[in-house]
N, C-alpha and C positions, 0 to 999 in steps of 0.2 A: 314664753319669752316675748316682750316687747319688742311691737313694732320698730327699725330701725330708719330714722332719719336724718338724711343730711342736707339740710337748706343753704341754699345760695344767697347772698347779699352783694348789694352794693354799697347801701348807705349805713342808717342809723343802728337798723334791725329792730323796729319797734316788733313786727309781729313776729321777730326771732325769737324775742325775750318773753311772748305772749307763750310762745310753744315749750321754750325751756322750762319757763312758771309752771306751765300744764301738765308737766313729763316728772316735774317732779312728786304729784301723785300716779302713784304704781296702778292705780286703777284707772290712768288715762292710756294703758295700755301704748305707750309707746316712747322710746330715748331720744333724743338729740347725737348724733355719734359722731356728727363732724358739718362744723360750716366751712364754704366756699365761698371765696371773693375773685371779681377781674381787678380791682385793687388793694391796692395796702395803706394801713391806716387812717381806718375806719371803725365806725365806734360798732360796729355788729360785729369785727372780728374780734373788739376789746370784750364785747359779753361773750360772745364765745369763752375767749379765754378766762374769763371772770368764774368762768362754770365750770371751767376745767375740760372743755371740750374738744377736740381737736380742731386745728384752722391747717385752710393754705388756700394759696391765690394763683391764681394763673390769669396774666395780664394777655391780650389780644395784643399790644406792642409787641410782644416778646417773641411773637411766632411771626413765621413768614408770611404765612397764609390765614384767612379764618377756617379752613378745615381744619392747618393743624391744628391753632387753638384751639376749636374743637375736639380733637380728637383727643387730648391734652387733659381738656376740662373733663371728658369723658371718663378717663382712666383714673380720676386724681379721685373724684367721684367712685369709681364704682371699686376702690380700694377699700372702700369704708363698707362696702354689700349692703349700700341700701333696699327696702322695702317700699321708700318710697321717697321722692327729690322733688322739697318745695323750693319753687322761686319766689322769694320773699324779699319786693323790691329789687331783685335782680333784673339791671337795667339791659342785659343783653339777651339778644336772639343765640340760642340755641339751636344747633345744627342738624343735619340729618343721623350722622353716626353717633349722636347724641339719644337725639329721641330712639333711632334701632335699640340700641342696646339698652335704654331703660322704658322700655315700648308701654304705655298706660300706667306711668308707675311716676311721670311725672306733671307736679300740678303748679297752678297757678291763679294769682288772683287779678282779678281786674276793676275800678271804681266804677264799674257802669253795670246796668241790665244787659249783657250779652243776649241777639246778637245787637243792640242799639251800640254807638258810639266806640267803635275800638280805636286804638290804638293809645296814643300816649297822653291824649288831652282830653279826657272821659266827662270830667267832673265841668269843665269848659263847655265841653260842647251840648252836652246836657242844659244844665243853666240856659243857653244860647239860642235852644230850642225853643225854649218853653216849657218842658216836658215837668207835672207836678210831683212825680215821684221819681226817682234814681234810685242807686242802690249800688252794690258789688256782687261779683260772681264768682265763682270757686270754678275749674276748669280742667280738663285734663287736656294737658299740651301736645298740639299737635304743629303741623309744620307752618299752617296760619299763624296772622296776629290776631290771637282774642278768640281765634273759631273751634275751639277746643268743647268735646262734648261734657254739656255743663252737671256737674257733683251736686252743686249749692247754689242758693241766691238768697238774697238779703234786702231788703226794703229798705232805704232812705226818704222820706216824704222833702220838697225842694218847699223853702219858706219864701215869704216875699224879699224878705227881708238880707236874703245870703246873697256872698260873692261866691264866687271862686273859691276860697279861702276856705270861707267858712260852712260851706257844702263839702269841700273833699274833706274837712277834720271830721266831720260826722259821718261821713261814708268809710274813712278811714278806722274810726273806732266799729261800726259795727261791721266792716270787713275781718277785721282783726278777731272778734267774737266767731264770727262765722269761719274762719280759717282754723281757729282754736278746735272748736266744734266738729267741725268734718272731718280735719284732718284725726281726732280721735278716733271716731266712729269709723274711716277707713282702716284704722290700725287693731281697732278691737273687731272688727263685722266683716271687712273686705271690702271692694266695689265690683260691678259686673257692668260691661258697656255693650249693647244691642242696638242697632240703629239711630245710636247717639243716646239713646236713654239711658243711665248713669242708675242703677240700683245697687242700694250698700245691702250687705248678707251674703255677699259670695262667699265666704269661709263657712 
């Protein structure tokens, strides 16, 4: 049986439509069974539904608190039994009775060489540096931003010639290759985490 996943979005879902693409050969060993959004009407729940996939959203407005939210997103999530819950472009922090209950099983990506440059302006602060090469990470989410023990990396070389702009589209395309890639290889091989070291063959 394939792997079962259900990715979170906020925005476009450029690397939703990477994984749907993917899933649709049976020897990437694993489904798409449901995306999750904090809002509505958004062109990653319109691919979803484009694929026939299952949606629903749970807004942070809606709740009192961010636990409940959380606890909320939680359940909405683990209705589907996933295998594994990517954030893909999911703009919010996930909680504690989040990560409990889906404990190593959820991942994320980030535009930088973790642990260089976390949080939300990667591709910026890199540039800013100096630094000649950047890249993306693949990560398994922990209660940190960005400090999650890392799956994947990927290599972006920085030109003289880039902004801002035009560094995050290139890191963003081979992020999106590299998300495609692991996240198969976790679906078909397993992961196994020992003192942060990230080895796929656990199954």
């Amino acid at each position: 049986m394939p792997s079962r996943l259900v990715v979170l979005v906020s925005g476009d879902g450029t690397n939703l439509q990477a994984l749907i693409d993917a899933a649709g050969d049976a020897a990437y060993g694993a489904e798409v069974v449901a995306v999750g959004a904090d809002r509505e009407g958004i062109e990653g729940l319109a691919r979803a539904e484009r694929a026939g996939i299952a949606t629903f959203v749970r807004k942070v407005g809606d709740y009192g608190t961010r636990a409940d939210w959380d606890a909320a997103l939680t359940e909405a999530v683990a209705e589907h039994r996933p295998d594994v819950v990517v954030l893909a472009g999911f703009m919010k922090l996930v909680g504690a009775s989040f990560l409990e209950r889906f404990e190593g099983r959820v991942v994320n990506t980030h535009p930088a060489l973790c642990p260089s440059f976390p949080g939300t302006s990667g591709p910026a602060d890199a540039l800013a540096y100096g630094v000649k090469v950047t890249g993306a990470t693949l990560f398994v989410v922990d209660a940190g931003v960005d400090t999650g023990a890392i799956i994947a990396q990927t290599t972006v070389p920085v030109e003289d010639a880039d902004d801002v702009e035009s560094l995050h589209a290139r890191i963003k395309t081979a992020e999106r290759a590299m998300l495609v890639e692991s996240v198969g290889r976790m679906a078909r091989e397993g992961i196994s985490v020992e003192n942060r070291r990230v080895r796929f063959g656990a199954r």
